[in-house]
FIPA-753143 format. One record per residue (C-alpha): residue in one letter; z, x, y. Coordinates in pm, 1 decimal. Layout:
<recs>
<rec><code>a</code><z>Z</z><x>X</x><y>Y</y></rec>
...
</recs>
This chain:
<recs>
<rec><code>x</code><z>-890.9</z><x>-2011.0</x><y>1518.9</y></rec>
<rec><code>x</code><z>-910.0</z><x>-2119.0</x><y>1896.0</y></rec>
<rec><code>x</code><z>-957.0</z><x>-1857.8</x><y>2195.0</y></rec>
<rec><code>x</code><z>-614.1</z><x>-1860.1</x><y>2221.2</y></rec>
<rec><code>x</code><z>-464.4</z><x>-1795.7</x><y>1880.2</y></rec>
<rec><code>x</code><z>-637.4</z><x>-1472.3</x><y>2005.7</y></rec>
<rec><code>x</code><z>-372.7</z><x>-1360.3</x><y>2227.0</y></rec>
<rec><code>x</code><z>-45.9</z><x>-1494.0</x><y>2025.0</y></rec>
<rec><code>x</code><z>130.0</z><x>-1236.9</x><y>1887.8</y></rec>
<rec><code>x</code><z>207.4</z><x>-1214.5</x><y>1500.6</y></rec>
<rec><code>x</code><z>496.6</z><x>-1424.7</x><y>1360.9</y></rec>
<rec><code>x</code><z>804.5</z><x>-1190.8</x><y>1319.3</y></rec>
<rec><code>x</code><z>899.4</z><x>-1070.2</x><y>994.4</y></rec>
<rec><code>x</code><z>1246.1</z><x>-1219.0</x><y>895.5</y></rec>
<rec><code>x</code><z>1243.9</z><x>-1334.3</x><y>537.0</y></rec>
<rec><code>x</code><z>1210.3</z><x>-1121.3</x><y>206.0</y></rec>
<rec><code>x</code><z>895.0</z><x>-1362.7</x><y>143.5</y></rec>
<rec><code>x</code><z>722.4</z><x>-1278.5</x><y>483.7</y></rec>
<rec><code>x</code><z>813.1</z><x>-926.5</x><y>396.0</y></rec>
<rec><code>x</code><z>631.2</z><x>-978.3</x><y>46.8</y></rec>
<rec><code>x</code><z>321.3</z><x>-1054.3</x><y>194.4</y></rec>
<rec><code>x</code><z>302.2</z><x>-836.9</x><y>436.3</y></rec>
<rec><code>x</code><z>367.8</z><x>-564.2</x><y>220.4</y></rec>
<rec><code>x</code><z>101.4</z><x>-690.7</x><y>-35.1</y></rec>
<rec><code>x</code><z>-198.1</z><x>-750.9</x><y>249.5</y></rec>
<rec><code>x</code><z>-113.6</z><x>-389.9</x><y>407.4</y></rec>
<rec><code>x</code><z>-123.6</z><x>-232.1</x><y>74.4</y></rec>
<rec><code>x</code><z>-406.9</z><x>-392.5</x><y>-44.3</y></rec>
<rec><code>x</code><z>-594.3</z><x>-295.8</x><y>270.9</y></rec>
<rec><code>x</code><z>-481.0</z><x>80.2</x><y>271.8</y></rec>
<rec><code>x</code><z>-661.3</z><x>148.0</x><y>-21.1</y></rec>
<rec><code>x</code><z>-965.3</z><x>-101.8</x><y>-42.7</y></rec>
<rec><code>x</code><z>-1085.9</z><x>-2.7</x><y>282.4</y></rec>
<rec><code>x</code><z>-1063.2</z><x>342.8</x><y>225.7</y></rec>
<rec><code>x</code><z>-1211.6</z><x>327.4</x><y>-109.4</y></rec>
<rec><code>x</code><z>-1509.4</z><x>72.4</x><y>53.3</y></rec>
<rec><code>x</code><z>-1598.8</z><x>274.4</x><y>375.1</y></rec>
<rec><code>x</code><z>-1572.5</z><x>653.8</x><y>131.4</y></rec>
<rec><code>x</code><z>-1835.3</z><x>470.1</x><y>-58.6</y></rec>
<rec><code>x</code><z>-2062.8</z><x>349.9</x><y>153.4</y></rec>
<rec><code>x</code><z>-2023.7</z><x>700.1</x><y>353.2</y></rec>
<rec><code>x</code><z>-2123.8</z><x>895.2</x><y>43.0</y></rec>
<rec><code>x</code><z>-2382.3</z><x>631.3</x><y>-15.3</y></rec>
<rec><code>x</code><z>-2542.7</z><x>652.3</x><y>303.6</y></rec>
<rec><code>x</code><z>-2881.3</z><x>474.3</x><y>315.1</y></rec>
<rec><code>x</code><z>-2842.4</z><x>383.1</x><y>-58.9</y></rec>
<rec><code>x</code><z>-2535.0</z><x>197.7</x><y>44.4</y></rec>
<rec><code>x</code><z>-2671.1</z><x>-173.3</x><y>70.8</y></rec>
<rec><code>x</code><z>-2830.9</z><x>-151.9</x><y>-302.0</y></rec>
<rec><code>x</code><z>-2547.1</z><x>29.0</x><y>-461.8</y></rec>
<rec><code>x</code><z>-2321.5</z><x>-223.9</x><y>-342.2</y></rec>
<rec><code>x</code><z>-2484.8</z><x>-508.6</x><y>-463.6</y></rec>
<rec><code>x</code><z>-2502.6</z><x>-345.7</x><y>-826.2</y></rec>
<rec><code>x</code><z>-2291.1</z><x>-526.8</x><y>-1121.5</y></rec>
<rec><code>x</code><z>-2211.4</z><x>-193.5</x><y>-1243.5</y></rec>
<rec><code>x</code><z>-2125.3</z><x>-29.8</x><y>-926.1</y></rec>
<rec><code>x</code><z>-1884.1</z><x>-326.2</x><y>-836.3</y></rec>
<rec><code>x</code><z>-1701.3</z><x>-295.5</x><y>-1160.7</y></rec>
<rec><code>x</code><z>-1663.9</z><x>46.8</x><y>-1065.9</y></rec>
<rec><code>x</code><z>-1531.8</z><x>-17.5</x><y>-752.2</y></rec>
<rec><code>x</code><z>-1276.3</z><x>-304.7</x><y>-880.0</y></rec>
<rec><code>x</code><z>-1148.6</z><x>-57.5</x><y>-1119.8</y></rec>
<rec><code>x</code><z>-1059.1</z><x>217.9</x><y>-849.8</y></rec>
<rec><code>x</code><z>-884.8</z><x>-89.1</x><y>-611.5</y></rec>
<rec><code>x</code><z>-715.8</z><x>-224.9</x><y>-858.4</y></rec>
<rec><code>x</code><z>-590.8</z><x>149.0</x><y>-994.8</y></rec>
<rec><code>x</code><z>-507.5</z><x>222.4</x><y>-619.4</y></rec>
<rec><code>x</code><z>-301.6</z><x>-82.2</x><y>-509.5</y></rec>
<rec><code>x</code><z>-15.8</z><x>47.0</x><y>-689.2</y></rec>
<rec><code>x</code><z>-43.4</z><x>386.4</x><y>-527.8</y></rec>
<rec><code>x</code><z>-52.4</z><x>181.2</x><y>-194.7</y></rec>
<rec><code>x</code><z>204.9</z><x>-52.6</x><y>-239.2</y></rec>
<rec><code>x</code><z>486.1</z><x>281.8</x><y>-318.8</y></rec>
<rec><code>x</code><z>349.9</z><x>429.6</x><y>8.6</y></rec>
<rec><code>x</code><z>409.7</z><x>79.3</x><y>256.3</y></rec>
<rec><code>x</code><z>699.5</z><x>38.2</x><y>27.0</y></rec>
<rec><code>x</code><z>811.2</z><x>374.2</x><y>167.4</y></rec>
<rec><code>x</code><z>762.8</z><x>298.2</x><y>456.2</y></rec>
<rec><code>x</code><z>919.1</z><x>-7.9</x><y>484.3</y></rec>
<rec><code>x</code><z>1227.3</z><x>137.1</x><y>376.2</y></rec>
<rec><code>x</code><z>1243.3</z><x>407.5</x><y>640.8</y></rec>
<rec><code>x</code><z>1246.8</z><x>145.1</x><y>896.6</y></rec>
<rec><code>x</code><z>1524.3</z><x>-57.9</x><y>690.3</y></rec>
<rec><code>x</code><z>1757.5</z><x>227.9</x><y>622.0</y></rec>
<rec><code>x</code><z>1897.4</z><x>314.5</x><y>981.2</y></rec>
<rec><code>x</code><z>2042.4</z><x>-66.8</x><y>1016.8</y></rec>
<rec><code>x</code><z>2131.5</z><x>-59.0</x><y>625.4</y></rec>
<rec><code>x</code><z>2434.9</z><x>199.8</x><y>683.0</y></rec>
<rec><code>x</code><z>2650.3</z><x>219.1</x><y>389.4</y></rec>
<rec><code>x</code><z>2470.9</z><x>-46.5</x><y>198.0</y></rec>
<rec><code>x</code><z>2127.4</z><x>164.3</x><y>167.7</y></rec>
<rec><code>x</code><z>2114.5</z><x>171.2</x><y>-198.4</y></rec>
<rec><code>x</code><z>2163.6</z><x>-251.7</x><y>-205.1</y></rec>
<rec><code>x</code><z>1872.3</z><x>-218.5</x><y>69.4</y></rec>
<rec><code>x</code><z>1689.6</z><x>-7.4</x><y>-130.5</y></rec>
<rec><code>x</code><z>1726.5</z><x>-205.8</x><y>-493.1</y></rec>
<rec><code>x</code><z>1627.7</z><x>-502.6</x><y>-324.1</y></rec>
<rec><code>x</code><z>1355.7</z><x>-383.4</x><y>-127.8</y></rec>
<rec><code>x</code><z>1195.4</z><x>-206.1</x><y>-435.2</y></rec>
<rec><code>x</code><z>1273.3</z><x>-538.6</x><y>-673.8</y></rec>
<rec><code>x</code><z>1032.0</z><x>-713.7</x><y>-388.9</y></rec>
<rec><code>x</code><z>773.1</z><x>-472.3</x><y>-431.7</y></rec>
<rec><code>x</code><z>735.0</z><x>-497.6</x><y>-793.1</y></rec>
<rec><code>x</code><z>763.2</z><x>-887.8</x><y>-738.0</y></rec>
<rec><code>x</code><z>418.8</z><x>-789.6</x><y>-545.4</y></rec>
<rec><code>x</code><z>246.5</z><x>-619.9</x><y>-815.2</y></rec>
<rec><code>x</code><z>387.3</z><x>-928.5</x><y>-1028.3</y></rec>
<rec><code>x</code><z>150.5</z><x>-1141.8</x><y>-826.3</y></rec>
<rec><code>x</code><z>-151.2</z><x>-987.1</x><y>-994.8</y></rec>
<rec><code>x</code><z>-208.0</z><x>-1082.9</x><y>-1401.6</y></rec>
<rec><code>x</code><z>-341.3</z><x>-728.0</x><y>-1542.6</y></rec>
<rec><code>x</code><z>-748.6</z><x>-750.9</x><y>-1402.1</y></rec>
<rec><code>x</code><z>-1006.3</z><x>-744.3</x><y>-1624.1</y></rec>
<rec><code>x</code><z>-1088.7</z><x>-394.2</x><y>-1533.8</y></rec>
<rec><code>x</code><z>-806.8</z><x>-262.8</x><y>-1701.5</y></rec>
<rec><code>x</code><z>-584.6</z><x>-347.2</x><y>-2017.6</y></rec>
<rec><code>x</code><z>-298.7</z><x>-447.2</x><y>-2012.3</y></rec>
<rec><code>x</code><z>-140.4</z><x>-147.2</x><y>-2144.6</y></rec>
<rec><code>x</code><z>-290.1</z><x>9.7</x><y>-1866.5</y></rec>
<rec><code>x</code><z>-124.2</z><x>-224.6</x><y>-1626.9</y></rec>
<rec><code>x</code><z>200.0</z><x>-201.4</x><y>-1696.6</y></rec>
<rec><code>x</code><z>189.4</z><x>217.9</x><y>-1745.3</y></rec>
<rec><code>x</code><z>105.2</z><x>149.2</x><y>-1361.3</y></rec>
<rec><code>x</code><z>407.3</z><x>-56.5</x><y>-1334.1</y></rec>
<rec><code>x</code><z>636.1</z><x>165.4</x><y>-1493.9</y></rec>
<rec><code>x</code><z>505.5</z><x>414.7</x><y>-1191.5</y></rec>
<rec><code>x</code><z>508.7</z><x>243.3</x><y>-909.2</y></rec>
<rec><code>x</code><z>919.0</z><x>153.6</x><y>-1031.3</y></rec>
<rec><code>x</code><z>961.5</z><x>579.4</x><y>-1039.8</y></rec>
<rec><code>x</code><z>843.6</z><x>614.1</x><y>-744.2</y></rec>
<rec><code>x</code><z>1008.9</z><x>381.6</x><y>-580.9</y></rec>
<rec><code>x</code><z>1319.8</z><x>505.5</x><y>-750.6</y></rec>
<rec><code>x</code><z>1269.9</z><x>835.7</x><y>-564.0</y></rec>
<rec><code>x</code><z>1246.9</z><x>703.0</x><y>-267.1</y></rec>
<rec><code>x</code><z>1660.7</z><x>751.0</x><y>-146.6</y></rec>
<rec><code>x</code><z>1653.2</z><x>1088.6</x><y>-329.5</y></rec>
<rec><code>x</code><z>1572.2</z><x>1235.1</x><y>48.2</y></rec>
<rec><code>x</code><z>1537.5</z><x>1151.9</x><y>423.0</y></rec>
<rec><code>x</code><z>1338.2</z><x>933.1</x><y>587.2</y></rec>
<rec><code>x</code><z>961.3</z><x>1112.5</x><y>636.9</y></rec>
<rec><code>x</code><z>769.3</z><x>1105.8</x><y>946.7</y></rec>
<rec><code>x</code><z>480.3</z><x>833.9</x><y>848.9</y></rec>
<rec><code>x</code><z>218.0</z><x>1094.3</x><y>912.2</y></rec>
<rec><code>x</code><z>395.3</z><x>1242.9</x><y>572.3</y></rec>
<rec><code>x</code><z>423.2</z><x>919.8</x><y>347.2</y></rec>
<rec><code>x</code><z>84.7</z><x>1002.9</x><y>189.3</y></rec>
<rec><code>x</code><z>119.1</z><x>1383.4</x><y>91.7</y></rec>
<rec><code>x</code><z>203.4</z><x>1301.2</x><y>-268.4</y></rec>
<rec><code>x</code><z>-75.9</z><x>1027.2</x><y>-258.7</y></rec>
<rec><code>x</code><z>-356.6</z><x>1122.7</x><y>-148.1</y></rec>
<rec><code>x</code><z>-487.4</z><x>1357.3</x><y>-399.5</y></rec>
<rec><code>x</code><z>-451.0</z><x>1105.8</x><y>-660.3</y></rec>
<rec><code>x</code><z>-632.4</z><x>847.6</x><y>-455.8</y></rec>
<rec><code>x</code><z>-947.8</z><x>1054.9</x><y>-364.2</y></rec>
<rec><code>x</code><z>-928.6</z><x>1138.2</x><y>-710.2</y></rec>
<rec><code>x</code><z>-1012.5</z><x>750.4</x><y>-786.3</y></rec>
<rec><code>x</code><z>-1312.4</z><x>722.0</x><y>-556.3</y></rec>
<rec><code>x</code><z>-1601.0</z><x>566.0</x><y>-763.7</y></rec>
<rec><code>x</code><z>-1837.5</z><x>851.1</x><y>-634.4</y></rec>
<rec><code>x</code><z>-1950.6</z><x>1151.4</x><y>-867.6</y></rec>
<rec><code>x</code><z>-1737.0</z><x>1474.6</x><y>-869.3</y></rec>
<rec><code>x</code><z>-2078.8</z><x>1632.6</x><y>-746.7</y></rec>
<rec><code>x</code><z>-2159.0</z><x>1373.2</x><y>-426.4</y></rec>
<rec><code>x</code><z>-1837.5</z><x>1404.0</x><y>-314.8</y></rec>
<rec><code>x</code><z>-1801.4</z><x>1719.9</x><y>-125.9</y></rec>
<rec><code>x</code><z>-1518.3</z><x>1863.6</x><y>17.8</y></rec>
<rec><code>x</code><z>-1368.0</z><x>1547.7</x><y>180.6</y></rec>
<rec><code>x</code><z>-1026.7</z><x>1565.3</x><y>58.4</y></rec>
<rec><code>x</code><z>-898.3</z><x>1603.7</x><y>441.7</y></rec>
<rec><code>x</code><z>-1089.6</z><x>1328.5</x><y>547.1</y></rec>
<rec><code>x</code><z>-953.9</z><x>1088.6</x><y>300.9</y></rec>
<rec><code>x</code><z>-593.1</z><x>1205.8</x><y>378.5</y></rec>
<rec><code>x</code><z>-586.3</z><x>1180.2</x><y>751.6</y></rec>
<rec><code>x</code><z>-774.5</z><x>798.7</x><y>684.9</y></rec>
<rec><code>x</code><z>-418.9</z><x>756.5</x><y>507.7</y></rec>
<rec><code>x</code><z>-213.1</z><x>918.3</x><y>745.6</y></rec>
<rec><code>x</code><z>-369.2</z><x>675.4</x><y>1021.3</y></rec>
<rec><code>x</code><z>-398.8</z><x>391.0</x><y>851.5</y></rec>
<rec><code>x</code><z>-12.1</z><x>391.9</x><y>802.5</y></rec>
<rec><code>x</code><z>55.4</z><x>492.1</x><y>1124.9</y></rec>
<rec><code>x</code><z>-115.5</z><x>181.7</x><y>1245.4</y></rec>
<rec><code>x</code><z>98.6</z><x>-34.6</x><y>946.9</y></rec>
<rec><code>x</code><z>436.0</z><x>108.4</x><y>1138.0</y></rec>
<rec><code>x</code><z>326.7</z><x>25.6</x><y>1461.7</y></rec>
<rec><code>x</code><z>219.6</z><x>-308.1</x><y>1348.9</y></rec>
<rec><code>x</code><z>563.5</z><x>-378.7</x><y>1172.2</y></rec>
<rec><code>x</code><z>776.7</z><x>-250.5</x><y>1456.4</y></rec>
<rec><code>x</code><z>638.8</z><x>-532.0</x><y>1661.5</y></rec>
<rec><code>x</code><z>736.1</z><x>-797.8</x><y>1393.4</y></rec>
<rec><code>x</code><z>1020.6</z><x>-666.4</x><y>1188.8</y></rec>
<rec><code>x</code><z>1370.0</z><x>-780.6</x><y>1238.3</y></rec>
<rec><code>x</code><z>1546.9</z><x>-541.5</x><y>1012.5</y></rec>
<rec><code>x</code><z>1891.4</z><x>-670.3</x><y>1090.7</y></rec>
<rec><code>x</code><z>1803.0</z><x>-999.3</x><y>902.9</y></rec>
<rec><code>x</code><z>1623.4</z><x>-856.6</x><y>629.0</y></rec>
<rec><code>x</code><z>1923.8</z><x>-567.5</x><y>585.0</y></rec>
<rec><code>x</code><z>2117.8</z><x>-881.4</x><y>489.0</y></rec>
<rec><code>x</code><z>1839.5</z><x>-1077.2</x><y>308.0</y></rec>
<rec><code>x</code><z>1771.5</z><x>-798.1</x><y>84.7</y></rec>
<rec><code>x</code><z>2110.5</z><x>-690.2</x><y>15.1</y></rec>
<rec><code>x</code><z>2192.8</z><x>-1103.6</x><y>-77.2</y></rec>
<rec><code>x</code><z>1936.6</z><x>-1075.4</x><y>-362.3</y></rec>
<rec><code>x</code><z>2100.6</z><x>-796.4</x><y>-535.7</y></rec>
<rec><code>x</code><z>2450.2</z><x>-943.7</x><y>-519.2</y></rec>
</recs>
């Protein structure tokens, strides 16, 4: 990267594909950093040797892997907020296609060898209900995306029930921000006109 790829601003988002993987990178970050910096937090000067431990990595793959799909539904959401005011009367086409790209995401990603595959697709088969909800009411303020989330995800921290405090709050407003910055980062690039059409083409 030269000095001044620095200062170029991010490609815009126009095709379903671009959406894809922005969609997938956001997710993935939402929750791995979360889950990484909750660790190391709880951790504290421990945090360099229980990071390099085989057993504590597993540990830590499992809960990423078991919270990508929780963060995929919640940029999906999102997403979709921003889509639905230019969708107009074709919101559920919008919708249909915009959740068929999502699970295209999770496609991406053979079940890991943290979890059967049993296990994998029961997370499949959630992420698609959730999803499904997401027309059954208005758009939410982003701050809000995460209330049905965030319990769950604190829930997968790789930390003992006992070392991990009372930081519920914590871990939701990390969410809440974190997707706040997502939104402002996709209303720079997103050119939901095109996409209204691009998504609605792949359901026709």
């Amino acid at each position: 990267m030269g000095l001044l790829d620095l200062f170029r601003r991010a490609p815009a988002i126009r095709a379903p594909e671009a959406l894809a993987d922005f969609i997938d990178e956001r997710s993935a970050f939402l929750v791995q950093k979360g889950i990484y910096e909750y660790t190391r937090a709880r951790a504290g000067p421990f945090s360099r040797i229980l990071l390099v431990e085989p057993a504590f990595i597993e540990e830590i793959d499992r809960a990423r892997w078991q919270a990508y799909p929780l963060g995929l539904a919640m940029v999906g959401e999102l997403v979709e907020g921003m889509l639905r005011p230019d969708a107009g009367e074709r919101q559920a086409d919008v919708r249909d296609g915009l959740n068929g790209l999502v699970l295209s995401v999770f496609d991406r990603y053979p079940p890991p060898p943290q979890l059967d595959a049993a296990t994998w697709s029961a997370l499949r088969e959630e992420l698609q209900r959730r999803l499904d909800r997401i027309g059954s009411h208005p758009v939410k303020p982003v701050k809000d995306i995460a209330e049905p989330f965030w319990d769950r995800y604190f829930k997968l921290m790789p930390v003992h029930e006992k070392l991990r405090s009372r930081d519920e709050g914590t871990t939701r407003a990390y969410l809440q921000l974190t997707l706040i910055n997502i939104h402002d980062d996709l209303t720079k690039r997103l050119d939901a006109a095109v996409l209204v059409e691009a998504l609605c083409a792949e359901v026709r």
